[in-house]
C-alpha positions in Angstrom: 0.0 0.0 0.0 1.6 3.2 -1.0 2.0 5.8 1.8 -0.6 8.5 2.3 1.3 11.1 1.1 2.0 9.8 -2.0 -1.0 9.3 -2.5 -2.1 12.6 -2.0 1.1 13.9 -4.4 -0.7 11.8 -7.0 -4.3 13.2 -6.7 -2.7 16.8 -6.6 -0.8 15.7 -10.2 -3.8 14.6 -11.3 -5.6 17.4 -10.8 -2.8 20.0 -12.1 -2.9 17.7 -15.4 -6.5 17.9 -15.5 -6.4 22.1 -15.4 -3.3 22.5 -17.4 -3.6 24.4 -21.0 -0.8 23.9 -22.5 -0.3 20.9 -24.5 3.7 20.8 -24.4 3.3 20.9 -20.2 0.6 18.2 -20.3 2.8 16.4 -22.1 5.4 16.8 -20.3 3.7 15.4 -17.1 2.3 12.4 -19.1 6.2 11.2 -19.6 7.4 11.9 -16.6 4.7 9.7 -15.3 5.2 6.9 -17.3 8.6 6.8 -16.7 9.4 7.3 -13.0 5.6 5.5 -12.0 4.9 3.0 -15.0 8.0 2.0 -15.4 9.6 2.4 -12.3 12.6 0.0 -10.6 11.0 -0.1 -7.4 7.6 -2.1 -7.1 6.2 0.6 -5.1 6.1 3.4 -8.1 4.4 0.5 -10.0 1.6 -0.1 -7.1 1.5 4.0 -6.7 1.2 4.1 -10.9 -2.3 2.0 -10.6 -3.4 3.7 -7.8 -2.8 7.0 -10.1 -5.1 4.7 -12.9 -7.8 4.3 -10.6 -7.8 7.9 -9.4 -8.0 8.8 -13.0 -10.8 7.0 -13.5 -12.9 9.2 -11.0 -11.3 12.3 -12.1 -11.6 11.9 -15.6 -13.8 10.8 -18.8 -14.2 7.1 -20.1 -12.7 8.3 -23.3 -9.1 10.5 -21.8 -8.5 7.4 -19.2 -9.1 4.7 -22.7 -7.0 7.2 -24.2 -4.0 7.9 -21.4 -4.0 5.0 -19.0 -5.4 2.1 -20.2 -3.3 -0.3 -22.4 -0.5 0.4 -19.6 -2.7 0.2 -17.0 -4.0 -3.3 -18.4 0.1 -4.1 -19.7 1.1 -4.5 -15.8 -0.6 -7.7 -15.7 3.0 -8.9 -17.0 4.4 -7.2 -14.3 7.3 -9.6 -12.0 5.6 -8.6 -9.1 3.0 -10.3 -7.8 1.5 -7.5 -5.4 1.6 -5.5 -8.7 -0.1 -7.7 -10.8 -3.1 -8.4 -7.8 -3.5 -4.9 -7.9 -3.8 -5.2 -11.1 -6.8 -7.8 -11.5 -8.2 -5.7 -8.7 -8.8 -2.5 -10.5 -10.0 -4.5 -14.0 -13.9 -4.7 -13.1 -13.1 -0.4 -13.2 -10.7 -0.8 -16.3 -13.9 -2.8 -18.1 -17.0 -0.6 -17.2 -15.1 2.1 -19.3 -15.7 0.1 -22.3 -18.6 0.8 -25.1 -19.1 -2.3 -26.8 -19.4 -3.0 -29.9 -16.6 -0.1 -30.8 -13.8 -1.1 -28.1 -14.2 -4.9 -28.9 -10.2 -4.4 -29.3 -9.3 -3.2 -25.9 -11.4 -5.9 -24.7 -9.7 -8.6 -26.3 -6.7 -7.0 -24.9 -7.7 -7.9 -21.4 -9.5 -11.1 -21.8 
């Protein structure tokens, strides 16, 4: 379980990406989370990275989570963690109710 404040440092980025303009900065942050939480050495930024994915969920559309978080959010199912990948199978009944079937028949297939 990642620490509380953390936790709270993830809800605050999430937020700041939600209200940012500029396309360059959001990008910016979308990188930098990939690559210190998604794809992080320690299993901790890993855990912290799904926890961010099911925050986002909440704070954001169907559509910008299918479009930001989802196939890497769904990818850690490979993860060598185990703790990672319960966490994981955990948040996919959330992952899956953002799915309109018949159009997202691929992203479905990508979890089953």
């Amino acid at each position: 379980r990642p620490l509380p404040t953390r936790v709270a440092g993830v809800r605050t980025l999430l937020v700041i990406l939600r209200f940012t303009i500029k396309k360059q900065h959001r990008d910016n942050i979308f990188q930098r989370i990939h690559e210190d939480l998604e794809q992080g050495k320690s299993c901790h930024s890993r855990q912290l990275y799904l926890k961010l994915c099911e925050m986002s969920l909440k704070l954001f559309s169907k559509a910008y989570f299918k479009q930001h978080f989802y196939q890497s959010c769904v990818s850690m199912y490979k993860d060598r963690v185990a703790n990672v990948r319960l966490k994981v199978v955990g948040l996919l009944p959330q992952v899956r109710s953002t799915l309109k079937l018949p159009e997202d028949t691929h992203l479905l297939t990508s979890i089953e």
